[in-house]
CHARMM internal coordinates of N, CA and C (Angstrom, degrees):
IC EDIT
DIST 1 N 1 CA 1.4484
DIST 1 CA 1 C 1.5268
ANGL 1 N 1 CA 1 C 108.87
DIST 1 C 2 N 1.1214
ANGL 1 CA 1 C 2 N 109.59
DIHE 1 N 1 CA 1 C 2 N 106.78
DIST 2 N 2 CA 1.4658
ANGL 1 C 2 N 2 CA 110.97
DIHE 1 CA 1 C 2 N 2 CA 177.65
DIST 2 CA 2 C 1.6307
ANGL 2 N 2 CA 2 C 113.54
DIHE 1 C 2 N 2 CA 2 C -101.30
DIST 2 C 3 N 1.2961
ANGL 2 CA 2 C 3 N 126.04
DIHE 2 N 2 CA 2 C 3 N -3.21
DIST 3 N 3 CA 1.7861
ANGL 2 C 3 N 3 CA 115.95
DIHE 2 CA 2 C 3 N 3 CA -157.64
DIST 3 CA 3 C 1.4597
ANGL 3 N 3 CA 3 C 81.73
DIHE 2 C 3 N 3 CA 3 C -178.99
DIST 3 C 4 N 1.7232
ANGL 3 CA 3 C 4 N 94.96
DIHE 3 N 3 CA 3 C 4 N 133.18
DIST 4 N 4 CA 1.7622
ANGL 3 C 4 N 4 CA 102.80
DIHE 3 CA 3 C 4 N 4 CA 147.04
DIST 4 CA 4 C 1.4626
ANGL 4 N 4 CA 4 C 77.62
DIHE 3 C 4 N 4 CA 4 C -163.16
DIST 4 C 5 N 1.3460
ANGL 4 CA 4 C 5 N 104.52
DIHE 4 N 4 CA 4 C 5 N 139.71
DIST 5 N 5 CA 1.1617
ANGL 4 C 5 N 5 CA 145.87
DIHE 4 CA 4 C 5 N 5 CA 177.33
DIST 5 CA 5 C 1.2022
ANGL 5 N 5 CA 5 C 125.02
DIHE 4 C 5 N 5 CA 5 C -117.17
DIST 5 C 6 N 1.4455
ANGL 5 CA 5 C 6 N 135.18
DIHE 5 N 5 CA 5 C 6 N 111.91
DIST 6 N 6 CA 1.2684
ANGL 5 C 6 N 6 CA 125.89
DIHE 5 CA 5 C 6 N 6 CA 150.97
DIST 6 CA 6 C 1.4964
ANGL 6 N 6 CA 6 C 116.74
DIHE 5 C 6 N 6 CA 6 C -107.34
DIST 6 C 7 N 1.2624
ANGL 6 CA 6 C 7 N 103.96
DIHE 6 N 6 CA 6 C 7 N -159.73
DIST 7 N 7 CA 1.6560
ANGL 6 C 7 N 7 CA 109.94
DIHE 6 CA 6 C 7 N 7 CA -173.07
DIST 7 CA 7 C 1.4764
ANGL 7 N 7 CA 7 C 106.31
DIHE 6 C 7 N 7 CA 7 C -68.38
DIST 7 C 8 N 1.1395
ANGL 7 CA 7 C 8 N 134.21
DIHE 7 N 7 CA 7 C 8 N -79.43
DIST 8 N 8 CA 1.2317
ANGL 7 C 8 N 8 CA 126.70
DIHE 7 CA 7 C 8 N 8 CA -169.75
DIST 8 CA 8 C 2.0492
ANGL 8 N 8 CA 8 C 109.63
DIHE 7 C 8 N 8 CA 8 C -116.19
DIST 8 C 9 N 1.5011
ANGL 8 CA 8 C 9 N 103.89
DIHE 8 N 8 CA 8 C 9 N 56.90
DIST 9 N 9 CA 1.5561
ANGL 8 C 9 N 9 CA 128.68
DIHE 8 CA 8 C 9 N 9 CA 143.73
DIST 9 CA 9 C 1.3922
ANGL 9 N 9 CA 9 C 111.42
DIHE 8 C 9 N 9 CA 9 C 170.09
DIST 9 C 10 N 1.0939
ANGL 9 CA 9 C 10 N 107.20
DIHE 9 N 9 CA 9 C 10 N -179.18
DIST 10 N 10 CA 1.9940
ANGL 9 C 10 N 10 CA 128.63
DIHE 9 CA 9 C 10 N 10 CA -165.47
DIST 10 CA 10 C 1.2065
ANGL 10 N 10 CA 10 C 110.50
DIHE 9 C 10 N 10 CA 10 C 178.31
DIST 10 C 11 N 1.5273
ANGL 10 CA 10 C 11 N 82.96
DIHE 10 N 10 CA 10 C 11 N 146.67
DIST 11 N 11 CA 1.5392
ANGL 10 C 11 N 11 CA 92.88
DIHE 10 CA 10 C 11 N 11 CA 177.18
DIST 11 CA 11 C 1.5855
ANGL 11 N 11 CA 11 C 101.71
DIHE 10 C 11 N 11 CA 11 C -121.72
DIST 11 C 12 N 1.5740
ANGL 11 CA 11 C 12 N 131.73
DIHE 11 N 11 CA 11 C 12 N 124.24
DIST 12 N 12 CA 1.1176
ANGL 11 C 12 N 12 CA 147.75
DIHE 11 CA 11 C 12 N 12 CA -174.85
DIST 12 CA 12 C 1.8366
ANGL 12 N 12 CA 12 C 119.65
DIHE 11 C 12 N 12 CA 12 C -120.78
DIST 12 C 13 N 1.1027
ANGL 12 CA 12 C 13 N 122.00
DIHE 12 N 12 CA 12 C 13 N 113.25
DIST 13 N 13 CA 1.5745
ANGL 12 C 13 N 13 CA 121.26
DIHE 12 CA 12 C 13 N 13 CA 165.15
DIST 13 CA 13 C 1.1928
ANGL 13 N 13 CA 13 C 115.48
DIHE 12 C 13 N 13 CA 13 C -55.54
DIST 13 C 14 N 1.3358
ANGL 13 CA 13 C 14 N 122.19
DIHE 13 N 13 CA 13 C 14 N 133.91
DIST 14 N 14 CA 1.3924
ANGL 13 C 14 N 14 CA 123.51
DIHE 13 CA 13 C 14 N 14 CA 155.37
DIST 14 CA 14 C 1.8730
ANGL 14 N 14 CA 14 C 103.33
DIHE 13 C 14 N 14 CA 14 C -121.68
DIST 14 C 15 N 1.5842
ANGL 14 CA 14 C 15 N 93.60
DIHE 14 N 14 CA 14 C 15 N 175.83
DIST 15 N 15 CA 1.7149
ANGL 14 C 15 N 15 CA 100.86
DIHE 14 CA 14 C 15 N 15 CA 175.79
DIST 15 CA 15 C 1.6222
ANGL 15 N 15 CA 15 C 86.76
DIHE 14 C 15 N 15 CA 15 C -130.16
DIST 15 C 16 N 1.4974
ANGL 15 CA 15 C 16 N 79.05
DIHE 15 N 15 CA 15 C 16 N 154.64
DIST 16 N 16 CA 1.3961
ANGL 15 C 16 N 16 CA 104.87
DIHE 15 CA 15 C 16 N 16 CA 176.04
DIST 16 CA 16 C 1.2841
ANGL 16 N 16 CA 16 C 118.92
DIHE 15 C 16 N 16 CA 16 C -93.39
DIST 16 C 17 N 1.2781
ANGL 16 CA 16 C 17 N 132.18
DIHE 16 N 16 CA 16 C 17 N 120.93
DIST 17 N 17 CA 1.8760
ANGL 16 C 17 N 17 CA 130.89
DIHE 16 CA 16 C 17 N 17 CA -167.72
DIST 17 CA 17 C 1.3630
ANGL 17 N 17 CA 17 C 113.02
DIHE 16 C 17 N 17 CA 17 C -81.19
DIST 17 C 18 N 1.4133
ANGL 17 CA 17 C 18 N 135.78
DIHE 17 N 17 CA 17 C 18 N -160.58
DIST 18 N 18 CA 0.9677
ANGL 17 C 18 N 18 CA 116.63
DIHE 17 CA 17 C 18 N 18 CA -157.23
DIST 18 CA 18 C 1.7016
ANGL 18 N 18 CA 18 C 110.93
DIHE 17 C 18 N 18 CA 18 C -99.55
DIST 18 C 19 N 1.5724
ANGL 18 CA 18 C 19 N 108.15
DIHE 18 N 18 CA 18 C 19 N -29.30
DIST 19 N 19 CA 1.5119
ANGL 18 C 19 N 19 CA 116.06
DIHE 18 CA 18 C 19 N 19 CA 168.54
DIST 19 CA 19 C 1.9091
ANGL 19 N 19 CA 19 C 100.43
DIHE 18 C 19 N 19 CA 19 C -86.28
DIST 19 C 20 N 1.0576
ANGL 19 CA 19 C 20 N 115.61
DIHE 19 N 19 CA 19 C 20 N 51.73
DIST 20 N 20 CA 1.6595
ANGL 19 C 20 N 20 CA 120.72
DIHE 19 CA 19 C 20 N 20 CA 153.32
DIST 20 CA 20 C 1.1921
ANGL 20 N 20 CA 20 C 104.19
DIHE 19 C 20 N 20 CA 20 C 64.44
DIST 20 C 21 N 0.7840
ANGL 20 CA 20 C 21 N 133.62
DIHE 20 N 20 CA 20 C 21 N 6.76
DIST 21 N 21 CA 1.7551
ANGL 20 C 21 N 21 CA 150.95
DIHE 20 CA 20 C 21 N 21 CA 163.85
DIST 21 CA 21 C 1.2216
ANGL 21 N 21 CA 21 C 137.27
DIHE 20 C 21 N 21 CA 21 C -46.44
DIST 21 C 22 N 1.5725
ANGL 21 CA 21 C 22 N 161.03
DIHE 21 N 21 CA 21 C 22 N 60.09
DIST 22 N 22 CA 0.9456
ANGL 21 C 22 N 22 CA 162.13
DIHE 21 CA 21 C 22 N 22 CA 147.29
DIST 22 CA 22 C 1.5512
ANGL 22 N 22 CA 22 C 142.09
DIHE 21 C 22 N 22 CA 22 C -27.59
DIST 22 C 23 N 1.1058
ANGL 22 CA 22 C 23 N 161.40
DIHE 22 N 22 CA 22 C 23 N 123.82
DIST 23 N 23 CA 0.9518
ANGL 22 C 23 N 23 CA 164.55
DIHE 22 CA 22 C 23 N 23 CA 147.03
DIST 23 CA 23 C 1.5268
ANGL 23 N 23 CA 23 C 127.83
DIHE 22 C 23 N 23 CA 23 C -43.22
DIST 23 C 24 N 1.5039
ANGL 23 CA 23 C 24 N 127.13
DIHE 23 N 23 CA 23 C 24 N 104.29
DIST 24 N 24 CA 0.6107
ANGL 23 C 24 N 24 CA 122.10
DIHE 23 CA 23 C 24 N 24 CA -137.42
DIST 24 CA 24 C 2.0493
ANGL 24 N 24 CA 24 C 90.22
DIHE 23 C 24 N 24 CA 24 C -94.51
DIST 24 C 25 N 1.3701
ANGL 24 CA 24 C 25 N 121.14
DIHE 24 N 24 CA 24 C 25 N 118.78
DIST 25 N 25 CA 1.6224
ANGL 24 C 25 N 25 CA 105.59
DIHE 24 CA 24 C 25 N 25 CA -162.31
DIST 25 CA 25 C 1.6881
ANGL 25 N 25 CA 25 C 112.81
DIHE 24 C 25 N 25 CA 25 C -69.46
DIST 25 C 26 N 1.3827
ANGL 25 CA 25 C 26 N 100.97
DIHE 25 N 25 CA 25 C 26 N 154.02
DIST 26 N 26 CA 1.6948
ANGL 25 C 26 N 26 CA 110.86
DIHE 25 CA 25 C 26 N 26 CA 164.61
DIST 26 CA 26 C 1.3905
ANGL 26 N 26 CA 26 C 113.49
DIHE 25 C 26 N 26 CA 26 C -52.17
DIST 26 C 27 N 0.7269
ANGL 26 CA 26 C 27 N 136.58
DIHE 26 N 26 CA 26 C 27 N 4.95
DIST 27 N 27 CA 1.4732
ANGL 26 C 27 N 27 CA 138.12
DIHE 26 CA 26 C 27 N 27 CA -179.10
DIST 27 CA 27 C 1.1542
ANGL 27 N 27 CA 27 C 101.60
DIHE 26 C 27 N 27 CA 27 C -98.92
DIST 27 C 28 N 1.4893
ANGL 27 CA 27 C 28 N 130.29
DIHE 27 N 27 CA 27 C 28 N -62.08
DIST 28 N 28 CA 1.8177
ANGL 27 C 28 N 28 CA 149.64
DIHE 27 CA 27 C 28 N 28 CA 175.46
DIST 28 CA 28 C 1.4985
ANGL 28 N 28 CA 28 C 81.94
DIHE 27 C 28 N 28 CA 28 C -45.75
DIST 28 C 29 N 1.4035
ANGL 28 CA 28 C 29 N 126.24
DIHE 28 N 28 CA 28 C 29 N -80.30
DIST 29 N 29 CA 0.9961
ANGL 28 C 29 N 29 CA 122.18
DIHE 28 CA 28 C 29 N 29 CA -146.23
DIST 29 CA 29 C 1.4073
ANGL 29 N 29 CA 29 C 130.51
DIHE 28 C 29 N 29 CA 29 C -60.82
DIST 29 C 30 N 1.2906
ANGL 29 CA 29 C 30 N 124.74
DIHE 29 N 29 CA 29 C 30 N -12.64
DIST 30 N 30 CA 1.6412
ANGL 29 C 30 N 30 CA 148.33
DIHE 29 CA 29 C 30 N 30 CA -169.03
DIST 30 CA 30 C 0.6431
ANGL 30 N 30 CA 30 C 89.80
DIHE 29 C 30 N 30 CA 30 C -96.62
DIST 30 C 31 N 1.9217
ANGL 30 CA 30 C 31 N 135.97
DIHE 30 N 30 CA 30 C 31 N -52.98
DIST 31 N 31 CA 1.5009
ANGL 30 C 31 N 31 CA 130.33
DIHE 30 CA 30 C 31 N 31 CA -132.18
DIST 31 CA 31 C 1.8023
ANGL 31 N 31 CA 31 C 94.73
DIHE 30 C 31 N 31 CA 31 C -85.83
DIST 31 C 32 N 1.9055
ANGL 31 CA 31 C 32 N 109.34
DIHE 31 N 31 CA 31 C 32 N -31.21
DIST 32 N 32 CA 1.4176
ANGL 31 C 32 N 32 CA 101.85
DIHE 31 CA 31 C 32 N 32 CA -165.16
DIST 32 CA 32 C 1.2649
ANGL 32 N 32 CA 32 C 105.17
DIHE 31 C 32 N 32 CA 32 C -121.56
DIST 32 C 33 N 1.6516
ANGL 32 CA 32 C 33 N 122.40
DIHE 32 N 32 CA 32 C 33 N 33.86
DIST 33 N 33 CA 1.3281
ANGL 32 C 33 N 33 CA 135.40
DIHE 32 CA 32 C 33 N 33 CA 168.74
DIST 33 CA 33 C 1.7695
ANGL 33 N 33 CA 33 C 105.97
DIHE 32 C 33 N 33 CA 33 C 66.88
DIST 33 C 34 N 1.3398
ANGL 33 CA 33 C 34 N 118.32
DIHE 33 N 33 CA 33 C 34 N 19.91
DIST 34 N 34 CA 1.3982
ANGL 33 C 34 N 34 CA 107.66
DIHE 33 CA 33 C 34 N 34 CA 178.03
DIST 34 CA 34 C 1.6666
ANGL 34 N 34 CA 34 C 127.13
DIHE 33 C 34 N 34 CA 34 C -110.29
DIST 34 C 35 N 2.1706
ANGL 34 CA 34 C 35 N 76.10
DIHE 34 N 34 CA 34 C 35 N 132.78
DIST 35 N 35 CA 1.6808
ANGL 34 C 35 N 35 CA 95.48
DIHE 34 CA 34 C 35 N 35 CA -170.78
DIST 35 CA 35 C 1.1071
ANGL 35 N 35 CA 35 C 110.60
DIHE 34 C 35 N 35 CA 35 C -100.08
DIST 35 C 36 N 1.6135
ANGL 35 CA 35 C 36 N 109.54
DIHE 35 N 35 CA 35 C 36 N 166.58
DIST 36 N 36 CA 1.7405
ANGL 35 C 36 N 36 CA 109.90
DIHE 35 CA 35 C 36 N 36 CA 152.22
DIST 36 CA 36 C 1.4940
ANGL 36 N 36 CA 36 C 139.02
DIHE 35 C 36 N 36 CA 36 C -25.07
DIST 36 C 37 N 1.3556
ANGL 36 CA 36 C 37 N 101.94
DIHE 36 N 36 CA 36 C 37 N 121.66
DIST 37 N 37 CA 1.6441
ANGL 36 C 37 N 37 CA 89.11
DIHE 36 CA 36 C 37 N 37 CA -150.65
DIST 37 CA 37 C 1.2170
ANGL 37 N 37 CA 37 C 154.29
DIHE 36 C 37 N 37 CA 37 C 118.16
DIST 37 C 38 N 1.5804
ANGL 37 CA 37 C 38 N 107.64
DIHE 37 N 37 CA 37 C 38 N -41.69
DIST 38 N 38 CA 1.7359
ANGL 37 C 38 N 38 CA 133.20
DIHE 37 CA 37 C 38 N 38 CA 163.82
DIST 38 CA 38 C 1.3975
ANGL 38 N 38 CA 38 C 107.56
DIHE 37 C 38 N 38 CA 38 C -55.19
DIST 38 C 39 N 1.2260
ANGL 38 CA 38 C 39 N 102.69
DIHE 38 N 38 CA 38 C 39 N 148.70
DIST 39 N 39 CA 1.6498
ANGL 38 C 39 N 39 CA 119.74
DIHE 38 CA 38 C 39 N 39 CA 170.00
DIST 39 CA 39 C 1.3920
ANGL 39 N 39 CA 39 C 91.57
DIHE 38 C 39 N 39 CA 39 C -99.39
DIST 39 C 40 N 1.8595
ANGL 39 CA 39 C 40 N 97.36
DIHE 39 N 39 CA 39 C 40 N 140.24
DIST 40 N 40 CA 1.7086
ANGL 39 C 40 N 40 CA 100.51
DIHE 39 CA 39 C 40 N 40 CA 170.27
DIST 40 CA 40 C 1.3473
ANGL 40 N 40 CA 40 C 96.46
DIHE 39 C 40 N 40 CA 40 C -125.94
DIST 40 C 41 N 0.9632
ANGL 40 CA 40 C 41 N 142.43
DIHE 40 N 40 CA 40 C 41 N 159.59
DIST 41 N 41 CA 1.2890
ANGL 40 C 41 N 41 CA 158.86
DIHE 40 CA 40 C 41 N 41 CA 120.24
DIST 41 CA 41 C 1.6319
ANGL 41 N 41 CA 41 C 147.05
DIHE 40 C 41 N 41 CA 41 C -39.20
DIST 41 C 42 N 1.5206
ANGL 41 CA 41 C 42 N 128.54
DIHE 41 N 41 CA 41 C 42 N 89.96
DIST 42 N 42 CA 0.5834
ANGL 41 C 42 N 42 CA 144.60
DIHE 41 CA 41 C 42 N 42 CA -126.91
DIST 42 CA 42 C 1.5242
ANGL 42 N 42 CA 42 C 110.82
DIHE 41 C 42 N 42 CA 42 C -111.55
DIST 42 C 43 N 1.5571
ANGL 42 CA 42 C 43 N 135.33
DIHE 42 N 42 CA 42 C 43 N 93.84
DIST 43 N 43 CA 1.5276
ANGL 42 C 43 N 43 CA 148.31
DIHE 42 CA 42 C 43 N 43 CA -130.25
DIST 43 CA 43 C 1.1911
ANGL 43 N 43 CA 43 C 101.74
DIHE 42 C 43 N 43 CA 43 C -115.32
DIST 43 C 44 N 1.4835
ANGL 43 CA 43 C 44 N 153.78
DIHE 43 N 43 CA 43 C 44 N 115.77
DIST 44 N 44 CA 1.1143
ANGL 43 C 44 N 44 CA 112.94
DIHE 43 CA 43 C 44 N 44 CA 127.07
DIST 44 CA 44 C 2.1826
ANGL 44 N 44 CA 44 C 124.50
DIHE 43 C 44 N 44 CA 44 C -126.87
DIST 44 C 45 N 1.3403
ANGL 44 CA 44 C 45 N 81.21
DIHE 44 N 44 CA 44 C 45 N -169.39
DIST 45 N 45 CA 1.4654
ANGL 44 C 45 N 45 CA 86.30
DIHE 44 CA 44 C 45 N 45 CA 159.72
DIST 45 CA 45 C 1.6336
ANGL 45 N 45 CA 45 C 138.07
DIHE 44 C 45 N 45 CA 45 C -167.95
DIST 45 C 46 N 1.4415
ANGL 45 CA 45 C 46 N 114.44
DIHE 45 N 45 CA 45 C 46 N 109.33
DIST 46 N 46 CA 1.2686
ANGL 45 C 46 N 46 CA 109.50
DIHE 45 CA 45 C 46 N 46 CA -144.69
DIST 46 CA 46 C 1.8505
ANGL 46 N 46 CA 46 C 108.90
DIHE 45 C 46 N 46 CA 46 C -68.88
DIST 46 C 47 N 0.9126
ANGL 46 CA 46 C 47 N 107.27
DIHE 46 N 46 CA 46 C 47 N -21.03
DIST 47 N 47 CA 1.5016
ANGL 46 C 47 N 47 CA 108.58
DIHE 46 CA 46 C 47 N 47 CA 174.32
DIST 47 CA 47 C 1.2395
ANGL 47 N 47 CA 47 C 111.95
DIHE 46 C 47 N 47 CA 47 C -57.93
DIST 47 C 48 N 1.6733
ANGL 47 CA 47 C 48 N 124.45
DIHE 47 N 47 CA 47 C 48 N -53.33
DIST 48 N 48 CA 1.7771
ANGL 47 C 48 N 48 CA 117.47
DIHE 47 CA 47 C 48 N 48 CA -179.87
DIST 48 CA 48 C 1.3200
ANGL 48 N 48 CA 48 C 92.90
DIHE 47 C 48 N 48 CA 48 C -92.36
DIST 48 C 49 N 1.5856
ANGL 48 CA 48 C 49 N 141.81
DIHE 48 N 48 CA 48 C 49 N 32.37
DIST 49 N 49 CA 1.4139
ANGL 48 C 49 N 49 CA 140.71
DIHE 48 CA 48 C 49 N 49 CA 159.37
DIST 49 CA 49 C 1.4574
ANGL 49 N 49 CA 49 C 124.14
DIHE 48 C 49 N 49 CA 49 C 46.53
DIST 49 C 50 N 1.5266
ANGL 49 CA 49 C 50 N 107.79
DIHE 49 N 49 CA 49 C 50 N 38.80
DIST 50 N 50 CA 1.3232
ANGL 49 C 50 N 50 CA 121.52
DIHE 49 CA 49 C 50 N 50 CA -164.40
DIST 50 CA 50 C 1.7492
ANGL 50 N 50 CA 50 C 102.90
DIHE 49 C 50 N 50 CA 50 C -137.64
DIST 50 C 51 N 1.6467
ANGL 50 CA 50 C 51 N 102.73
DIHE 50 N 50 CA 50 C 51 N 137.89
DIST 51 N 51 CA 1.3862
ANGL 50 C 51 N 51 CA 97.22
DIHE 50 CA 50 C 51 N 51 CA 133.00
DIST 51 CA 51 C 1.2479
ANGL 51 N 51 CA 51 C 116.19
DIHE 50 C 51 N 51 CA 51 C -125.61
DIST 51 C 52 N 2.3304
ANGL 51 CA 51 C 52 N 105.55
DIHE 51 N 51 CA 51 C 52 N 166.37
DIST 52 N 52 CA 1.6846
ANGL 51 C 52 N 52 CA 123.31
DIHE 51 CA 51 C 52 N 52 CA 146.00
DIST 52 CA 52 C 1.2115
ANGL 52 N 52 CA 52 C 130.36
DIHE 51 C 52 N 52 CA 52 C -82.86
DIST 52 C 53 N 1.3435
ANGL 52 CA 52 C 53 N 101.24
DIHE 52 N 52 CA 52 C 53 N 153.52
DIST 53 N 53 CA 1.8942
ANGL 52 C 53 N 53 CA 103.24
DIHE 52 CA 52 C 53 N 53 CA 164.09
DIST 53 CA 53 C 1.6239
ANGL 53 N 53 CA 53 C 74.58
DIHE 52 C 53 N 53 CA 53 C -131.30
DIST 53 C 54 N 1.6398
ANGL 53 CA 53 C 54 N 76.84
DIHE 53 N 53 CA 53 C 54 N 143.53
DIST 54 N 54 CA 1.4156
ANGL 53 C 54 N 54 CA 113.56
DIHE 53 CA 53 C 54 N 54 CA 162.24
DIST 54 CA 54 C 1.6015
ANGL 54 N 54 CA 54 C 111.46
DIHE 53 C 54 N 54 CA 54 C -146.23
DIST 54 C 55 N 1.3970
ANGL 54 CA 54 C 55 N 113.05
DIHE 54 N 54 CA 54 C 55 N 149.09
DIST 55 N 55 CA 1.1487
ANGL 54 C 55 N 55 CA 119.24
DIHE 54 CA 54 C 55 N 55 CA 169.61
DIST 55 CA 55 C 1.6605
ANGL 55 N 55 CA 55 C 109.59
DIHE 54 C 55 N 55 CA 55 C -57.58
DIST 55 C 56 N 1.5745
ANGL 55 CA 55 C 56 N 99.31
DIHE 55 N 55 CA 55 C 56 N 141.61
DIST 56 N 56 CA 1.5512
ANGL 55 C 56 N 56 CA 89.41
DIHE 55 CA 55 C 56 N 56 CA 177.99
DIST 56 CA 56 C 1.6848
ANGL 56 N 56 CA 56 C 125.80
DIHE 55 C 56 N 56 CA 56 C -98.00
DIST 56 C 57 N 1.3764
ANGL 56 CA 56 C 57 N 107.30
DIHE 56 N 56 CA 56 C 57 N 19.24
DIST 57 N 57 CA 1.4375
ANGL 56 C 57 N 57 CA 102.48
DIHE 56 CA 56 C 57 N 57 CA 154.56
DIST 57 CA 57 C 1.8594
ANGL 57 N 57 CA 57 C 115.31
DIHE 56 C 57 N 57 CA 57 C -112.75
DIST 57 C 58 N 1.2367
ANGL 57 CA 57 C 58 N 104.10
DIHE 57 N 57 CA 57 C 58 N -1.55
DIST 58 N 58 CA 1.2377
ANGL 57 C 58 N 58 CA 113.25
DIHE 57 CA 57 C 58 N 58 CA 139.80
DIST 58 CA 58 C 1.6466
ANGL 58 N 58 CA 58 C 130.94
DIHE 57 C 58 N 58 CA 58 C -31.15
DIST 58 C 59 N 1.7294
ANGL 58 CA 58 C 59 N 97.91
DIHE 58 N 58 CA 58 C 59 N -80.10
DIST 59 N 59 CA 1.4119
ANGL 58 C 59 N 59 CA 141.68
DIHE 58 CA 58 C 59 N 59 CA 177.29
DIST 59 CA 59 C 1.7788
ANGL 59 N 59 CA 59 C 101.89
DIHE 58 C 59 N 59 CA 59 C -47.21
DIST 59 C 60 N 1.4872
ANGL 59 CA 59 C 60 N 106.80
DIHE 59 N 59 CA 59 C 60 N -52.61
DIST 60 N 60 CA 1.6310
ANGL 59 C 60 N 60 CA 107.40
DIHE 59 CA 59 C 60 N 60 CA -174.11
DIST 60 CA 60 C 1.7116
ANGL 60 N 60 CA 60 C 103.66
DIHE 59 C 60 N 60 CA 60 C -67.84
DIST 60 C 61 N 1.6850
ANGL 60 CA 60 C 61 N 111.76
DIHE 60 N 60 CA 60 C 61 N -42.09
DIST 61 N 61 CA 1.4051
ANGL 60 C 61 N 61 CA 107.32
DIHE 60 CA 60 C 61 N 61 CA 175.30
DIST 61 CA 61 C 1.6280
ANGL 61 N 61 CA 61 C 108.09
DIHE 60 C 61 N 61 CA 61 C -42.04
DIST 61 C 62 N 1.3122
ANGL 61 CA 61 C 62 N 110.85
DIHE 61 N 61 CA 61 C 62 N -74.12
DIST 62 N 62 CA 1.6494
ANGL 61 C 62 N 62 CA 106.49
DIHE 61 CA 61 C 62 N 62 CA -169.88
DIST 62 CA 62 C 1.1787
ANGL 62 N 62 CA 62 C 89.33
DIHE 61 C 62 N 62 CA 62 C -51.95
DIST 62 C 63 N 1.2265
ANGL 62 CA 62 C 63 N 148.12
DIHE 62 N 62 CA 62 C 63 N -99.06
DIST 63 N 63 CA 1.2746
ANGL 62 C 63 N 63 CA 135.99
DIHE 62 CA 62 C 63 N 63 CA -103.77
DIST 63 CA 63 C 2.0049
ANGL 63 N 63 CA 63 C 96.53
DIHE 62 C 63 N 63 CA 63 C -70.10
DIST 63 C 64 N 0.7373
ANGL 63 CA 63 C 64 N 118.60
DIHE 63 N 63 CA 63 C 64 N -23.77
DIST 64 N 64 CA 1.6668
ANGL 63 C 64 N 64 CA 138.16
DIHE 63 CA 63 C 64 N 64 CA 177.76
DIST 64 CA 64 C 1.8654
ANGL 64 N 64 CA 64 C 90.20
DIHE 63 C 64 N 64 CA 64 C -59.98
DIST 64 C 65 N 1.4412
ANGL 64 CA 64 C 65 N 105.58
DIHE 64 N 64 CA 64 C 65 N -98.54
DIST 65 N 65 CA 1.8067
ANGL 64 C 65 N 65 CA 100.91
DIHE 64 CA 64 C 65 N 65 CA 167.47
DIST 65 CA 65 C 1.3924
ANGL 65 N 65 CA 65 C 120.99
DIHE 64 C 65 N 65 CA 65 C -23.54
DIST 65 C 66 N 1.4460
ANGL 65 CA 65 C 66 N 135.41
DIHE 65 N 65 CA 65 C 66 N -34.98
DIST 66 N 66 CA 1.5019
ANGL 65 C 66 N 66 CA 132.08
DIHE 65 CA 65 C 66 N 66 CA 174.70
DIST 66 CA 66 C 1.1161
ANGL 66 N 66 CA 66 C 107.68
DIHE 65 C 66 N 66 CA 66 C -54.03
DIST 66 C 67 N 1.6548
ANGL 66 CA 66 C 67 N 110.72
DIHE 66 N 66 CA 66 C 67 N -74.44
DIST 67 N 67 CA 1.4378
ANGL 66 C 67 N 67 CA 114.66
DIHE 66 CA 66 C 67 N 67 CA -177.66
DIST 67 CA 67 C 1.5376
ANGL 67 N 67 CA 67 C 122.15
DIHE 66 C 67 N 67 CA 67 C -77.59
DIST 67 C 68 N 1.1468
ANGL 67 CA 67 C 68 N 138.31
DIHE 67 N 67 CA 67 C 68 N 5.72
DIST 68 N 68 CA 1.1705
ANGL 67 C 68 N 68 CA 158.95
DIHE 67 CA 67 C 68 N 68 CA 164.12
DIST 68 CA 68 C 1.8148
ANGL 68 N 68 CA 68 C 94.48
DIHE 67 C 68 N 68 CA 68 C -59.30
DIST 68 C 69 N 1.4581
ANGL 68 CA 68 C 69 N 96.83
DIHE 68 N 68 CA 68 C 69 N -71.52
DIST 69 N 69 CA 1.9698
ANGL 68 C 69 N 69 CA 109.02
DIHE 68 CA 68 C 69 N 69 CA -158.39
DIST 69 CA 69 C 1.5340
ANGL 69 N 69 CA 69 C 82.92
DIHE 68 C 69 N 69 CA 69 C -60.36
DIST 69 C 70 N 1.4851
ANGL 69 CA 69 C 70 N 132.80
DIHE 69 N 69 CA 69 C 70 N -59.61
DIST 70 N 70 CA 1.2010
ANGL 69 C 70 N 70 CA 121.42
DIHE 69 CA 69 C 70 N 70 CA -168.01
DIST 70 CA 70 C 1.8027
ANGL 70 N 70 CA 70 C 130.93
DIHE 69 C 70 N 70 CA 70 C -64.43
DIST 70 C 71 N 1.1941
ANGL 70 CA 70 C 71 N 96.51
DIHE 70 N 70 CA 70 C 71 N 22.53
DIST 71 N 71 CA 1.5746
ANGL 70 C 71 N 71 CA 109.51
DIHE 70 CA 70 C 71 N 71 CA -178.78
DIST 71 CA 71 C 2.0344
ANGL 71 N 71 CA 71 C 94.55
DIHE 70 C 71 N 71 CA 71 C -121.49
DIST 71 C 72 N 1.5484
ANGL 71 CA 71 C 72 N 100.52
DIHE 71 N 71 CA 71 C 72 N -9.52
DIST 72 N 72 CA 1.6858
ANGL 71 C 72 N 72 CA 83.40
DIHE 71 CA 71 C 72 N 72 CA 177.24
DIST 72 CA 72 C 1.6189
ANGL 72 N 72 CA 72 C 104.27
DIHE 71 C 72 N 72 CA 72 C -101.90
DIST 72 C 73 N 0.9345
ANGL 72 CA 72 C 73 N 134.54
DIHE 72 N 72 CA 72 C 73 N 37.33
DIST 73 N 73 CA 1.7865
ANGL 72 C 73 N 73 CA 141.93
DIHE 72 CA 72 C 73 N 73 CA 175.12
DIST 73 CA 73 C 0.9969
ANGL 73 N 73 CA 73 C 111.40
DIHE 72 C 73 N 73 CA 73 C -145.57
END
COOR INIT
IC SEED 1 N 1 CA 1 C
IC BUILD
């Protein structure tokens, strides 16, 4: 299984090259408008054995809304 795609998510394989490198797929990239150039953001966590990318004005939005809601209580 390499690709399933639906409308708004997918799940896509990539390989990792030899300097740790990945490709970030056309699919990711359409779905979250990212071009040449963008800063992404780079998540992880070894306990649920995962990482995110997120765009990083994405990333500043939430983290902005986190502490934002926590200044109204």
């Amino acid at each position: 299984m390499d690709k399933i795609i639906e409308e708004e998510r997918f799940i896509v394989s990539v390989k990792v090259g030899a300097k740790g490198q990945i490709t970030v797929p056309i699919e990711a990239r359409k779905m979250f408008d990212i071009k040449e150039g963008d800063t992404l953001m780079v998540m992880g966590d070894k306990k649920r054995g995962g990482i995110a990318l997120l765009k990083d004005n994405e990333f500043y939005k939430l983290m902005g809304d986190m502490f934002n809601d926590g200044d109204k209580h």
